[in-house]
C-alpha positions as CSV (number, residue, x, y, z in Angstrom):
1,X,-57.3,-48.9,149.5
2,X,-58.1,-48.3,145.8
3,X,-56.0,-48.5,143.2
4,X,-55.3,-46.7,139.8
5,X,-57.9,-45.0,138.8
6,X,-58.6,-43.3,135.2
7,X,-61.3,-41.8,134.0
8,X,-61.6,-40.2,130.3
9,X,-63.9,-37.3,129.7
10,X,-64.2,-33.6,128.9
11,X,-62.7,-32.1,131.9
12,X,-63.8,-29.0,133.9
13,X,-62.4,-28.3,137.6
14,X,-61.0,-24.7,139.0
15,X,-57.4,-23.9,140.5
16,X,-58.1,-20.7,142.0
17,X,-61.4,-18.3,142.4
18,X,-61.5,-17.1,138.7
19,X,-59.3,-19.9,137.4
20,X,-60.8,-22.7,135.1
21,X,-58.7,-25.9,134.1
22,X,-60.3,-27.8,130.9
23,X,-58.8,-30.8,129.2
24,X,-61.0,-31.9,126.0
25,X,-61.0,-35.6,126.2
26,X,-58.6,-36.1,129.1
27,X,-57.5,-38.1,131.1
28,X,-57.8,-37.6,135.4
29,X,-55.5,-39.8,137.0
30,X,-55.7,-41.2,140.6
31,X,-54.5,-43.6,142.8
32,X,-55.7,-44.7,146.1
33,X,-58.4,-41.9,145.9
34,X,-55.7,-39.2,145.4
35,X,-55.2,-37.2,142.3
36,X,-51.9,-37.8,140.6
37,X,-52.6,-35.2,137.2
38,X,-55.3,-34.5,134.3
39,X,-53.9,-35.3,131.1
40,X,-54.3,-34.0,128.1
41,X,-52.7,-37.7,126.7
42,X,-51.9,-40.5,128.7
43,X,-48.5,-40.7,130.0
44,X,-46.5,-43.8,129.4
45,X,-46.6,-45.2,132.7
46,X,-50.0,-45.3,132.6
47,X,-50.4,-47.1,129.5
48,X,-51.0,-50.6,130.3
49,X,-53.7,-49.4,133.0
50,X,-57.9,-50.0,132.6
51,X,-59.2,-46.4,131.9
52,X,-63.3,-45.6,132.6
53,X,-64.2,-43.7,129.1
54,X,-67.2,-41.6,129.7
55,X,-67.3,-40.8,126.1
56,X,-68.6,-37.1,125.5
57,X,-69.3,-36.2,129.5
58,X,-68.1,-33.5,131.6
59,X,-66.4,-34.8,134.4
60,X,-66.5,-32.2,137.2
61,X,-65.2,-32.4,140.9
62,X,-67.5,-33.6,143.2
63,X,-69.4,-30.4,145.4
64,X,-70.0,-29.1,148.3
65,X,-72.4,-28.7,150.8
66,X,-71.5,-26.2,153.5
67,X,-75.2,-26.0,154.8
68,X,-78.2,-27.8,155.3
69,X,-80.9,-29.1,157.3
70,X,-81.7,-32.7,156.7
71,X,-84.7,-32.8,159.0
72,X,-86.3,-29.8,157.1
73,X,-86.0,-32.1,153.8
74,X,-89.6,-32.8,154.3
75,X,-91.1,-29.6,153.9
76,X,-89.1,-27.9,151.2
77,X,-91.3,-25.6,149.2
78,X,-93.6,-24.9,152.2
79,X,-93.8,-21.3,154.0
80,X,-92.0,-19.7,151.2
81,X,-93.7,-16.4,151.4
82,X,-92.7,-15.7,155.2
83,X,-89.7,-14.3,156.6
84,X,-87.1,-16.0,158.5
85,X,-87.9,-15.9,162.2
86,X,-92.2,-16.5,161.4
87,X,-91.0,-19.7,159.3
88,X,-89.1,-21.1,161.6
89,X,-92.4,-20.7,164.2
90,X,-94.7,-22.2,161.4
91,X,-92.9,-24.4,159.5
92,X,-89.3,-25.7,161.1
93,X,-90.1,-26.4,164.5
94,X,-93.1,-28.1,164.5
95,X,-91.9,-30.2,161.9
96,X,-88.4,-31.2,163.3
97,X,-90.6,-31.8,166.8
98,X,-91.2,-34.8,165.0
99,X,-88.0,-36.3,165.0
100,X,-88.6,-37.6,168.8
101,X,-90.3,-40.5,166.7
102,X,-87.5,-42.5,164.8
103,X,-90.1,-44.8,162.6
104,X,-91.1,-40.5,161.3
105,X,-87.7,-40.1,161.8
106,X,-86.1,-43.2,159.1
107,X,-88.7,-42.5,156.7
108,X,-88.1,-38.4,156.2
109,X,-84.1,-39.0,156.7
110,X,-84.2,-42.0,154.1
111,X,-85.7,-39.4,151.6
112,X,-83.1,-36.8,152.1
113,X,-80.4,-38.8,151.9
114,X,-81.8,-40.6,149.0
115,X,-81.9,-37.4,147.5
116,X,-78.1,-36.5,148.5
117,X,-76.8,-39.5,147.1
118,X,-78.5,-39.0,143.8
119,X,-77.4,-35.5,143.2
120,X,-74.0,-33.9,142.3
121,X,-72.8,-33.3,146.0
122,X,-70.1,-35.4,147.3
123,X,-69.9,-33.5,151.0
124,X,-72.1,-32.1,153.0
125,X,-72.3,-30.7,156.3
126,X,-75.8,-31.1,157.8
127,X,-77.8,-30.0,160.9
128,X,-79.6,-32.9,162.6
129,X,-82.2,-32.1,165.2
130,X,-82.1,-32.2,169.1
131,X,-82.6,-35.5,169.7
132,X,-79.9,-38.0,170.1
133,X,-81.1,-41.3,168.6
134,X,-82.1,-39.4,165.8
135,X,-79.2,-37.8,164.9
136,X,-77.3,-41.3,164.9
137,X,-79.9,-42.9,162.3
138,X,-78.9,-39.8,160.1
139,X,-75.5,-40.9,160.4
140,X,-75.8,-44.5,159.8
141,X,-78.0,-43.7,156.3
142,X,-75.2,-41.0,155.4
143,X,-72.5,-43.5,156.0
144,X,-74.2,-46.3,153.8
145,X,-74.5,-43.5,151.2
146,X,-70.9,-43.6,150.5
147,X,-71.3,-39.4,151.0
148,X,-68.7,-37.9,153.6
149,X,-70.3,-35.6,155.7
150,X,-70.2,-33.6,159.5
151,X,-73.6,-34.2,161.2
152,X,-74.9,-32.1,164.1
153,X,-76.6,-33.2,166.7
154,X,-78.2,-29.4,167.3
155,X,-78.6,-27.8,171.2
156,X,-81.3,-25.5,171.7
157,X,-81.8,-24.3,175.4
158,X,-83.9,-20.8,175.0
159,X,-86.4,-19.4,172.8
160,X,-87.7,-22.8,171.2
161,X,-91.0,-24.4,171.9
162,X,-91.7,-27.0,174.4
163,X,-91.1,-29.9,172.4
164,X,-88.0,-28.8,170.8
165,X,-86.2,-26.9,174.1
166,X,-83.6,-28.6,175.9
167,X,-84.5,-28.9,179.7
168,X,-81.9,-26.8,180.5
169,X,-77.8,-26.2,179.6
170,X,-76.5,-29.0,181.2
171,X,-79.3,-31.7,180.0
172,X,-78.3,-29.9,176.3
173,X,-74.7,-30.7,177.3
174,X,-75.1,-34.1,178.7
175,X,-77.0,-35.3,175.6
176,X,-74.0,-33.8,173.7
177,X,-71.4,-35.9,175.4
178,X,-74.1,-38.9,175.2
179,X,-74.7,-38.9,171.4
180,X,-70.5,-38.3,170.7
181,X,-69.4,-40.9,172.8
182,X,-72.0,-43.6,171.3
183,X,-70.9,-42.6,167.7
184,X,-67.3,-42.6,169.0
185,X,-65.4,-44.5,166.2
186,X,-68.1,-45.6,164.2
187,X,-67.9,-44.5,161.3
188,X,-65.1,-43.8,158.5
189,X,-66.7,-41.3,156.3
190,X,-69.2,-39.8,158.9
191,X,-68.2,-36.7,161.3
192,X,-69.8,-35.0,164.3
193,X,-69.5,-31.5,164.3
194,X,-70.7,-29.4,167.2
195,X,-74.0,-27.4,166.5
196,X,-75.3,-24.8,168.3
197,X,-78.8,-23.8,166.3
198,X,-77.8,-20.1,166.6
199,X,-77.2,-17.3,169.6
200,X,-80.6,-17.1,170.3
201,X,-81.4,-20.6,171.1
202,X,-78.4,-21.0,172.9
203,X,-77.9,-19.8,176.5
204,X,-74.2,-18.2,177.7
205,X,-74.3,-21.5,180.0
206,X,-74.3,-23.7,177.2
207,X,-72.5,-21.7,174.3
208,X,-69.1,-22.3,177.7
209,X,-70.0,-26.3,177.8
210,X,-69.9,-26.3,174.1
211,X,-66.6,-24.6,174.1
212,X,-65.3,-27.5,176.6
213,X,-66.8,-30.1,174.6
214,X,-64.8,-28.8,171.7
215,X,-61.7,-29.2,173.4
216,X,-62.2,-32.5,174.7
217,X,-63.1,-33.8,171.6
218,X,-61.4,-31.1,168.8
219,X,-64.5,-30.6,166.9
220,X,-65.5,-28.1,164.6
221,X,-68.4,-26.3,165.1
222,X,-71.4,-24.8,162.7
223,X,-74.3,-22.2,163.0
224,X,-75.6,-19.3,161.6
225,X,-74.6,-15.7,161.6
226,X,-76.5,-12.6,160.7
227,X,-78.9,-13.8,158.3
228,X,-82.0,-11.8,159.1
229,X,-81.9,-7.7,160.3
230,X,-84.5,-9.3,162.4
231,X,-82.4,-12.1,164.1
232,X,-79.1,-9.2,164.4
233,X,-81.5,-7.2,166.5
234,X,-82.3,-10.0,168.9
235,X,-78.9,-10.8,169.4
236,X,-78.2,-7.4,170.0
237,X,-80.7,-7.5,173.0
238,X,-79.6,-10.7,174.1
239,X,-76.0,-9.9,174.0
240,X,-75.5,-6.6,175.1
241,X,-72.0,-7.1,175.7
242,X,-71.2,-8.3,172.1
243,X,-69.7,-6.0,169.6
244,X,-71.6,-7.8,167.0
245,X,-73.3,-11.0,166.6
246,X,-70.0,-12.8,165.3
247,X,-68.5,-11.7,168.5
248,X,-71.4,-13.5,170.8
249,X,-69.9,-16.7,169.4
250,X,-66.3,-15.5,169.5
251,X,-66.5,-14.4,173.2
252,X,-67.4,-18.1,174.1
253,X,-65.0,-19.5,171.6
254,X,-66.2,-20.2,169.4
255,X,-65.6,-18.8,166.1
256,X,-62.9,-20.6,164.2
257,X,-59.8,-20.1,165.1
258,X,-58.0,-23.6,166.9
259,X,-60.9,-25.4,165.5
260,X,-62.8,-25.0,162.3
261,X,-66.0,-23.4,162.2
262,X,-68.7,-22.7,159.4
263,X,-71.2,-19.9,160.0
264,X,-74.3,-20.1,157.4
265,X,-75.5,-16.8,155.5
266,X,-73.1,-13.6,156.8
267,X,-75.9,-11.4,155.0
268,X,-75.7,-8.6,157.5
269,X,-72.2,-8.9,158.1
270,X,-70.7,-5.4,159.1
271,X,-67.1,-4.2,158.7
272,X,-65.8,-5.5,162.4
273,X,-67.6,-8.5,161.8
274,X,-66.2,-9.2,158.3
275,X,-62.5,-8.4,159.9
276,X,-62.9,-11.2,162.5
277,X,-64.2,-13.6,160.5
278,X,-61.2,-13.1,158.3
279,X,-58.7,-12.8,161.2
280,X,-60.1,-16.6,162.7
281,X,-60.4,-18.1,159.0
282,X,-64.1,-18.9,159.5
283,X,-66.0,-20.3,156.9
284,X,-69.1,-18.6,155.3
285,X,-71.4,-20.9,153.5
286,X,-73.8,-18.6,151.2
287,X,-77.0,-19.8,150.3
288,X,-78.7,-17.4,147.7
289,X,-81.5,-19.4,147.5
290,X,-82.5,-19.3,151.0
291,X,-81.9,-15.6,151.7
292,X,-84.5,-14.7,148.9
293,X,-87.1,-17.0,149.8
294,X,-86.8,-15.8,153.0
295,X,-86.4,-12.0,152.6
296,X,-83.2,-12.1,154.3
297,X,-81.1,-10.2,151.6
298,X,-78.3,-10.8,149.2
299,X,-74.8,-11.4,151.1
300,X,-71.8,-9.6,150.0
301,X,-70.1,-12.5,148.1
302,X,-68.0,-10.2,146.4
303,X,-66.4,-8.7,149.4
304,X,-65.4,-12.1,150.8
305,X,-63.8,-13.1,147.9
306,X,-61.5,-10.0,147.2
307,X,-60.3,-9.9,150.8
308,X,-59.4,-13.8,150.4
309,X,-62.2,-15.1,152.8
310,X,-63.1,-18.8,153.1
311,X,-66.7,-18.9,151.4
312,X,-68.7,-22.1,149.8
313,X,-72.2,-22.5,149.1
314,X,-75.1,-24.2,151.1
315,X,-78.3,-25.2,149.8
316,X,-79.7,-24.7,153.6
317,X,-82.8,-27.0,152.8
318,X,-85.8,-26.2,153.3
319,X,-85.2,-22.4,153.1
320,X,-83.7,-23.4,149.7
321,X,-86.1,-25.3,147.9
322,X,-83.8,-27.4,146.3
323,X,-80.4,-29.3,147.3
324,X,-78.5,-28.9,144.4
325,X,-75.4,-27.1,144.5
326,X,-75.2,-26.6,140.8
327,X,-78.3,-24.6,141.2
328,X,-76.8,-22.7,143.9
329,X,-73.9,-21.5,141.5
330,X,-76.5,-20.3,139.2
331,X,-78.5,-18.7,142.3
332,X,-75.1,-17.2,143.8
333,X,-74.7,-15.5,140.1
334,X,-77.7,-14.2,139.7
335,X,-78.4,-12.8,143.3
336,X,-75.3,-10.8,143.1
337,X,-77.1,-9.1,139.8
338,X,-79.4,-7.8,141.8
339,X,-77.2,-6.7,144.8
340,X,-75.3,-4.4,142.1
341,X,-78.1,-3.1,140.4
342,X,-80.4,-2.3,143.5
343,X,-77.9,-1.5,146.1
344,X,-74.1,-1.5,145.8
345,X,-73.0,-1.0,142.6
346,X,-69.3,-1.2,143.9
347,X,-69.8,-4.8,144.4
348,X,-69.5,-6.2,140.7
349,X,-71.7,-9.7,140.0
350,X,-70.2,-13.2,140.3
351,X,-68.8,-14.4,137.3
352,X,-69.3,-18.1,136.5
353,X,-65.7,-19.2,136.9
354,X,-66.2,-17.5,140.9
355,X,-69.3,-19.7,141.4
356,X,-67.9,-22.7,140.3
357,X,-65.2,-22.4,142.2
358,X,-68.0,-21.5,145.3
359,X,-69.2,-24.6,144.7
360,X,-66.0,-27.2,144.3
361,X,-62.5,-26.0,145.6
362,X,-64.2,-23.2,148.2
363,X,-66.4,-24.7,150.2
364,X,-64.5,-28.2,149.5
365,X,-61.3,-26.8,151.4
366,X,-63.7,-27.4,155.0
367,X,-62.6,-31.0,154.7
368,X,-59.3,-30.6,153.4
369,X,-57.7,-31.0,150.5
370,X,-61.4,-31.2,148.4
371,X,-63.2,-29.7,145.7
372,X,-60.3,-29.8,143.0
373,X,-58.3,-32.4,140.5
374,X,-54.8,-30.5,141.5
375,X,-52.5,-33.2,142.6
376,X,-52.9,-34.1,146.1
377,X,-56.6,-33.7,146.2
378,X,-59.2,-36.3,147.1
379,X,-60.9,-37.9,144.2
380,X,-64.5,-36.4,144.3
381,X,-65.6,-36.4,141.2
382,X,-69.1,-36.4,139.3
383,X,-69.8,-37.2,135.2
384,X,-72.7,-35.1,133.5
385,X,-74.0,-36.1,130.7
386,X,-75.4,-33.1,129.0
387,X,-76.8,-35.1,125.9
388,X,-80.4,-34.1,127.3
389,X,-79.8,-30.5,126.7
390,X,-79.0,-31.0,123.0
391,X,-77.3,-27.6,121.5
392,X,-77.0,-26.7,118.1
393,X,-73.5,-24.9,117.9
394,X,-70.3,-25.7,118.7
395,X,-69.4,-25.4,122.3
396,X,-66.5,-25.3,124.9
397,X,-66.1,-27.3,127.7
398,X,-66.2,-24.4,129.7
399,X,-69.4,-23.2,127.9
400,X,-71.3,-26.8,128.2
401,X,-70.3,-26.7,132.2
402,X,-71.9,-23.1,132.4
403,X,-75.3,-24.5,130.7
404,X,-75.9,-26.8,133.2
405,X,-75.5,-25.2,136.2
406,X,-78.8,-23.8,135.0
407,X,-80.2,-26.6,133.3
408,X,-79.1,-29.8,135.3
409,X,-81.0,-32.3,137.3
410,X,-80.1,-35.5,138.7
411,X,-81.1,-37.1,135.6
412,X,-77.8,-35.9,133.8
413,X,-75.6,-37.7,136.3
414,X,-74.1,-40.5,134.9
415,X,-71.4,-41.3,137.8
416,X,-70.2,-40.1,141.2
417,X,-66.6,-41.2,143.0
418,X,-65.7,-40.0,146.7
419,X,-62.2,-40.0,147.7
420,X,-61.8,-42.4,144.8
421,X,-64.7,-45.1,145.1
422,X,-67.5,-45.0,142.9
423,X,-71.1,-44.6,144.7
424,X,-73.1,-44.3,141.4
């Protein structure tokens, strides 16, 4: 267990979705990877402890990844002008076909999560590919990363090409059980998480072995929901008995509820839709950059954030380009411009304070008590140093933050703690 822990900085972290906490040259307290207070002078009882100055950095809680692909890592930036359901023909599948061969496999996966561990994410939950051995190499790398993540192994049994379709429901099924019960207890910071690709690689057979998997083992689950106009008609004639596409997974169970679940995108979300999600407390993870690349739309961020919805950001690599999160704020931001201005005014744009908190406390509440430095909360936490985007004036804390979520690479990162160790 770790100890005390203090670190001294310029402070930036959110308590609600348009509340932003800074302390100029604070102090955050914690102990044994908890958060015990930011200060804006060190109490007494904490005088005689060793305290980590990082000078003139921000020091930011560590963010979250609600979505992405780590076997697509590989191709980012390819395909960029097609739409969603032609890419994944061209671009995804063939590529994560490759992932049969674990040599292809280590190489590709030792990139991404070289790439992970560099940046300003602390947790991430990621989409493997079909194959089982695979999916446990990703898991090994993620857990040497010092990252905490949920990795799926994915199950496709329909509508996929040869190389990438499942026999059949129960091979899908039995590979399932296979892959869990070899991981079973391996790992401390490294979860499985049940992952159907989407409805229309997923046959009724298998979405109702899923749903007994889940129970046997209490996992969450991920996928993605109404991303494309394209991908909602399919469903539609694939599910004629559905109300909607979120109701394809909620007729088999699942769909949050009993067990967590994370649906990616929720672009074309309709009013019925939008009313379960709320009522079974699923979790949207929006990723702006994605669903312009790929012509899919701008979600209605604004909506799920009024009626109190759980919503983080994904970078869902390679439809983003990019797996920063800080870029995602700035993305989420600037993609809700353009859904007011070209075609629902009603729906006013993100501030930056709402991104933010996209970014850290939303989509960190998936695993918990994350994304914050309230008391209570896990120690994620990242230190930018900004001196690389010199400024003339005099700026807040609030105001440097809001800089970099444009400007920021991994170069600015100067540390990186999760649940109070330092990885960086």
């Amino acid at each position: 267990m770790q100890e005390l822990l203090i670190l001294r900085g310029n402070i930036c972290y959110s308590t609600g979705k348009k509340q932003l906490e800074t302390a100029d040259r604070g102090y955050l307290v914690s102990r044994q990877g908890t958060i015990e207070g930011v200060y804006s002078s060190l109490p007494a009882e904490y005088e005689d402890a060793e305290i980590t100055d990082c000078g003139n950095c921000l020091i930011i809680p560590g963010l979250t990844d609600l979505h992405v692909h780590a076997p697509q890592y590989a191709f980012r930036g390819l395909g960029m002008d097609l739409e969603l359901l032609d890419w994944l023909n061209t671009h995804t599948f063939p590529e994560e076909a490759k992932y049969r061969d674990l040599e292809y496999a280590r190489k590709a996966y030792e990139m991404f999560v070289r790439d992970l561990k560099n940046g300003a994410t602390t947790r991430a939950v990621v989409f493997g590919t079909i194959h089982e051995e695979a999916t446990e190499l990703l898991m090994d790398l993620l857990e040497e990363s010092g990252l905490i993540t949920m990795v799926g192994k994915v199950n496709m049994d329909r509508n996929s090409p040869d190389e990438l379709r499942e026999k059949s429901a129960g091979e899908s099924l039995q590979s399932t059980r296979q892959w869990l019960e070899k991981i079973r207890d391996k790992y401390e910071r490294t979860r499985p998480i049940l992952t159907p690709r989407f409805i229309p690689s997923c046959t009724d057979e298998l979405m109702s072995g899923l749903k007994e998997i889940q129970r046997e083992y209490g996992l969450p689950v991920q996928s993605h929901l109404s991303e494309n106009q394209g991908e909602v008609e399919w469903v539609r004639e694939l599910c004629p008995w559905s109300d909607f596409y979120g109701d394809a997974y909620d007729h088999f169970g699942l769909f949050g509820g009993e067990y967590p679940a994370v649906m990616a995108h929720c672009v074309h979300s309709g009013e019925e839709e939008i009313r379960r999600m709320k009522q079974r407390g699923v979790y949207i993870a929006h990723c702006p950059q994605s669903n312009t690349n790929l012509s899919s739309g701008v979600a209605p961020v604004r909506t799920y954030l009024e009626r109190d919805m759980n919503v983080g950001l994904g970078s869902d690599v390679a439809g983003g380009f990019a797996t920063s999160i800080l870029w995602a704020m700035a993305d989420a931001i600037q993609t809700s411009k353009l859904r007011w201005r070209l075609s629902d005014s009603s729906l006013k744009p993100l501030s930056f304070e709402e991104a933010f908190y996209l970014g850290t406390k939303g989509g960190g509440s998936f695993f918990g008590k994350v994304g914050s430095f309230e008391p209570g909360y896990e120690m994620d936490a990242v230190v930018l140093d900004d001196s690389q985007c010199p400024y003339p004036q005099e700026l807040t804390v609030k105001e440097r933050m809001e800089r970099l979520i444009y400007l920021a690479d991994d170069s600015q990162i100067a540390g990186k703690y999760v649940a109070g160790k330092k990885i960086k």
